[in-house]
C-alpha positions in Angstrom: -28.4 112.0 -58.9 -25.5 112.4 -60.6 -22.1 111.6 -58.4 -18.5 111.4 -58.9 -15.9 109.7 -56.4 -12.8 111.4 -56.7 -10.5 108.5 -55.6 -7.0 108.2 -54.5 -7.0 105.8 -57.5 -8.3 103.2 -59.6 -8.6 100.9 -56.7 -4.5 99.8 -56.6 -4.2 101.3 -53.1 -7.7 102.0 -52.3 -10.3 99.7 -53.4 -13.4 101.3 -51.8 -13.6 104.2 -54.1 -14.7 101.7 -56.9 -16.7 100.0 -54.3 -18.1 103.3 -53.6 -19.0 103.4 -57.4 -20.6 100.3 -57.4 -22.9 101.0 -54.4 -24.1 104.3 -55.9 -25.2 102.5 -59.2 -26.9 99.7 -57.4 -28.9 103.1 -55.5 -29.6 104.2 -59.2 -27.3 107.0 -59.2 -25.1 108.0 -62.2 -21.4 106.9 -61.3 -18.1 108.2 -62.3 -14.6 107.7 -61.0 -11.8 109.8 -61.4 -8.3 111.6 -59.4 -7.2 115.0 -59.0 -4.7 114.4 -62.0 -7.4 114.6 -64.2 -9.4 118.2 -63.3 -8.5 120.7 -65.6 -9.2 124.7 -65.1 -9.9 126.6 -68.4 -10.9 130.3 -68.6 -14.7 131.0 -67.6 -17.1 133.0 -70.1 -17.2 135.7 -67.2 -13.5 135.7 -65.8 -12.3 132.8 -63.2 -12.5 129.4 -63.9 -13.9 126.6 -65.7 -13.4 123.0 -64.0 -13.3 120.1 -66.0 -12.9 116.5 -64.5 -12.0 114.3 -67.4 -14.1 115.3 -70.3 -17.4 116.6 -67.8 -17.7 119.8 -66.2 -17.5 120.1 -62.5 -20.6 121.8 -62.3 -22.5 119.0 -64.1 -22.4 116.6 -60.5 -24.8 117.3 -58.0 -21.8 115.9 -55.4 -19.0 114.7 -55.0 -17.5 111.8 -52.5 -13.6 112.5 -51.9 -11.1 110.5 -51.0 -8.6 112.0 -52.6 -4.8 111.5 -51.8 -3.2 114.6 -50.5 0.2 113.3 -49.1 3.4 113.4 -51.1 5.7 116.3 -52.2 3.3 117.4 -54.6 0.8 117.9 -51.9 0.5 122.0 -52.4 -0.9 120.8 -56.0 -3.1 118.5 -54.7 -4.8 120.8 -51.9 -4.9 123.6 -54.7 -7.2 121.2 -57.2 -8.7 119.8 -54.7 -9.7 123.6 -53.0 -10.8 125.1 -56.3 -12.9 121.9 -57.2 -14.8 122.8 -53.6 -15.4 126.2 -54.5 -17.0 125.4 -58.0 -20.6 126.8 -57.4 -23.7 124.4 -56.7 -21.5 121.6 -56.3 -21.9 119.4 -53.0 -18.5 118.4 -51.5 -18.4 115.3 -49.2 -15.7 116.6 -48.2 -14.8 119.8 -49.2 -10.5 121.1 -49.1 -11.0 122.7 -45.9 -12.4 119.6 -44.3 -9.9 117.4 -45.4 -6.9 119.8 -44.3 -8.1 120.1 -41.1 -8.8 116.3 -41.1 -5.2 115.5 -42.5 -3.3 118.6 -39.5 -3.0 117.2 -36.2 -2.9 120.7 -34.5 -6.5 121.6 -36.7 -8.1 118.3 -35.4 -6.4 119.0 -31.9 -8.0 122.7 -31.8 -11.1 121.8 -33.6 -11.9 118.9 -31.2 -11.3 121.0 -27.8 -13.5 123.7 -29.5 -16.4 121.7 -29.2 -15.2 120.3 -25.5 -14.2 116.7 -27.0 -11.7 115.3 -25.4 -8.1 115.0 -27.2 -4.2 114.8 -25.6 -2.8 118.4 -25.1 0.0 119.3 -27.8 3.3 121.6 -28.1 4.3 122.5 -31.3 8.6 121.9 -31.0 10.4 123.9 -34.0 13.8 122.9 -31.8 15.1 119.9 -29.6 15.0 121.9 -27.1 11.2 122.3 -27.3 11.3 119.0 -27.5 13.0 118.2 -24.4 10.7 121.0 -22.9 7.7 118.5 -23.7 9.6 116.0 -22.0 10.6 117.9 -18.7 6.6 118.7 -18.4 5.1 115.4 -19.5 8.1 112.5 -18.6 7.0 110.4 -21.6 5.8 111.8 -24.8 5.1 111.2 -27.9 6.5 113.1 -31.6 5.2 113.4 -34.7 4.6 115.5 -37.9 1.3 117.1 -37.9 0.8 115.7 -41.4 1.4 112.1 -41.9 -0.4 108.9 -41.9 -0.1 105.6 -41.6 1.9 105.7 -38.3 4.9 107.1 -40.2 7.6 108.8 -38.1 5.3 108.9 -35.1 8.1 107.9 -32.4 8.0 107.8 -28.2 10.8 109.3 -26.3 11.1 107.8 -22.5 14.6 109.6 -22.1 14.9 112.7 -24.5 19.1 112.5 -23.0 19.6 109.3 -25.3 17.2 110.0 -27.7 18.4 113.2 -28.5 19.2 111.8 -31.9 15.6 110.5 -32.7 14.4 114.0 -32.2 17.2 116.1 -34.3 16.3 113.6 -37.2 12.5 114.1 -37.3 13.3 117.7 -37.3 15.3 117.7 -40.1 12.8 115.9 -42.0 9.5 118.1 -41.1 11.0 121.4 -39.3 7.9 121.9 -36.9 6.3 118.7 -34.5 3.7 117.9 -32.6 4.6 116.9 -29.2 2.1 115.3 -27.2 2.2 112.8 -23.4 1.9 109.2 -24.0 -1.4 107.3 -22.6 -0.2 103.3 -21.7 -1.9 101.2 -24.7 -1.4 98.1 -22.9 -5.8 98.1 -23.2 -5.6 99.0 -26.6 -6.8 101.6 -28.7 -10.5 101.5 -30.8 -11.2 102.1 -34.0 -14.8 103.4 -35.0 -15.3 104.0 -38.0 -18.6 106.5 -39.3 -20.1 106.6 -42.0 -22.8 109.3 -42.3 -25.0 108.8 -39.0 -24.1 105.1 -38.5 -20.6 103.5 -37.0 -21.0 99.2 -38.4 -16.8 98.6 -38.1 -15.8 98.9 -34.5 -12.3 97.7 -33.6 -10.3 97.3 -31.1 -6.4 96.8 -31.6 -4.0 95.5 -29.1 -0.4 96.3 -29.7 2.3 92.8 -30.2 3.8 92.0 -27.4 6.6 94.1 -25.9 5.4 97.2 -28.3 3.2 100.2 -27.8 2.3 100.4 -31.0 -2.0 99.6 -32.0 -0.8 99.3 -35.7 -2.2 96.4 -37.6 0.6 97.0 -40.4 3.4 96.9 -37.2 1.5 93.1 -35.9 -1.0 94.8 -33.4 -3.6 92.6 -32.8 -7.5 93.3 -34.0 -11.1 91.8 -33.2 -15.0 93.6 -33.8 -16.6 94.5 -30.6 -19.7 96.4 -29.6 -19.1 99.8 -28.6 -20.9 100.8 -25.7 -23.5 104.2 -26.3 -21.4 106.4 -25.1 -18.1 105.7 -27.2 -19.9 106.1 -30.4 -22.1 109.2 -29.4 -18.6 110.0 -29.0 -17.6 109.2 -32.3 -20.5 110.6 -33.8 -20.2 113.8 -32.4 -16.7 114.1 -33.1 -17.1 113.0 -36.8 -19.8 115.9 -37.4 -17.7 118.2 -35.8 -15.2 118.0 -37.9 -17.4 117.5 -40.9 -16.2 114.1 -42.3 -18.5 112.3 -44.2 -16.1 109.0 -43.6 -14.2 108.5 -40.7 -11.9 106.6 -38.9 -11.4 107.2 -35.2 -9.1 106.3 -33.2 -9.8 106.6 -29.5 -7.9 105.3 -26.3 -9.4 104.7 -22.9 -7.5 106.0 -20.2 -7.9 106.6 -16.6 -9.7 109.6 -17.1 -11.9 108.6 -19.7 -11.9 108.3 -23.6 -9.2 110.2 -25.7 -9.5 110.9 -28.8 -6.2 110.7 -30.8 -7.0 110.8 -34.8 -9.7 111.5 -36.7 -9.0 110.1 -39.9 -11.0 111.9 -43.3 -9.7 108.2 -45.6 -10.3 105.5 -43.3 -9.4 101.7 -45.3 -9.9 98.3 -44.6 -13.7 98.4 -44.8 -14.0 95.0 -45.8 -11.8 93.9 -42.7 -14.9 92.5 -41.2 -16.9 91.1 -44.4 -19.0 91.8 -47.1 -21.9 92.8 -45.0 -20.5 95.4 -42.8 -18.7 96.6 -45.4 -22.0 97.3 -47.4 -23.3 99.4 -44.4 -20.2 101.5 -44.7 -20.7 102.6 -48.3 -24.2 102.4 -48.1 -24.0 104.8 -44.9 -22.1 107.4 -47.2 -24.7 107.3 -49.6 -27.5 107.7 -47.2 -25.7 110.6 -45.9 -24.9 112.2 -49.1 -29.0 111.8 -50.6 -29.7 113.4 -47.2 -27.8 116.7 -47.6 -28.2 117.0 -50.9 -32.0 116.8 -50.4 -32.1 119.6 -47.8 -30.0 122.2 -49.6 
């Protein structure tokens, strides 16, 4: 087959989309990397479009693997090439736009999860402080954050929305409307499974540092492999097809009432944290996925 990886970039920041590259040449597929900066539309013989990435047509791939970068304050550009390369006809997406925005919106991944009776924390939406401190009267300890971000950024907890009053004016300045959700203790940790395809070979869990509540690695949190149990990745599984990622990373916490999930995350990295082997599952997972579904359409 013929496959393109559209990458965040060259490798810089994300070395698994040449990694990807390199895996689907060892499986005898015809490779080619490239980013959103370099599709081109041109005027179709019959009206609409013609999509170009580099110097091949769109329509010459029999799929494509995204892991595109969205984020930044071009980011209506980049969901606009990235949506009208997912609607060029015959052409397999893994993922399409509509996958990754859902992927990339906390309140999408919140309503598409409860859809399907997974379980995830109830939200508010807070356009004002004093939705904010509404959150707070109901829940007593919540977390707030912008629906699109990653990478922890600007995710804060308010204990005491009377002193943090500040905390919450500033985020709202910066991102106008915030998700406002109750905070689940982390002193257990938080897991990371990450799917690929039909198969889950990086399980993680991360314990925040001491004195935070934080499971970031970037932020010191703590992180070892462990087996999931069966029912933690049926969970992650199910949650991943749901939501129609090919790749995911998800982050789930236990709490008293069972398993939560918190992100399901359409670019997950560090899939060599664990070695060379596990890290070959991974792509190779993608790729079984993608000759799968491109087989049965």
């Amino acid at each position: 087959m013929k496959i393109g990886v559209l990458g965040w970039d060259y490798g810089e920041m994300d070395p698994d989309a040449p990694a990807l590259v390199e895996t689907g040449k060892e499986r005898g597929h015809e490779m080619s990397l490239f980013t959103l900066e370099e599709l081109a539309f041109t005027p179709g013989t019959t009206g609409g479009l013609n999509v170009t990435v580099g110097d091949q047509p769109a329509e010459s791939f029999d799929a494509i693997i995204s892991r595109a970068k969205l984020y930044g304050e071009d980011w209506q550009d980049r969901v606009e090439r990235l949506t009208v390369l997912s609607n060029v006809p015959g052409l397999r997406m893994f993922d399409p736009a509509d996958v990754w925005v859902r992927g990339y919106s906390k309140f999408l991944t919140a309503q598409k999860l409860a859809e399907a009776g997974l379980p995830t924390p109830p939200v508010r939406s807070a356009d004002t402080a004093a939705d904010i401190e509404r959150a707070w009267e109901e829940w007593g300890d919540i977390i707030v954050k912008p629906s699109f971000g990653y990478r922890g950024v600007d995710v804060e907890r308010i204990t005491d929305f009377r002193t943090q009053t500040d905390v919450a004016n500033d985020l709202l300045a910066r991102y106008g409307r915030l998700v406002c959700q109750p905070f689940y203790p982390t002193q257990y940790g938080e897991y990371r499974i990450t799917v690929a395809g039909e198969v889950a070979p990086i399980n993680m869990l991360k314990l925040p540092a001491a004195g935070s509540w934080r499971c970031k690695t970037l932020e010191g949190a703590s992180f070892e492999s462990f087996d999931a149990p069966p029912e933690l990745m049926e969970l992650a599984l199910r949650a991943s097809r749901v939501m129609g990622i090919t790749l995911a990373g998800l982050d789930v916490l236990p709490t008293a009432d069972g398993y939560m999930i918190l992100e399901v995350n359409p670019i997950p990295g560090f899939l060599n944290i664990f070695g060379a082997e596990r890290h070959k599952q991974t792509l190779n997972g993608v790729f079984d996925w993608v000759e799968k579904q491109v087989s049965q359409s």
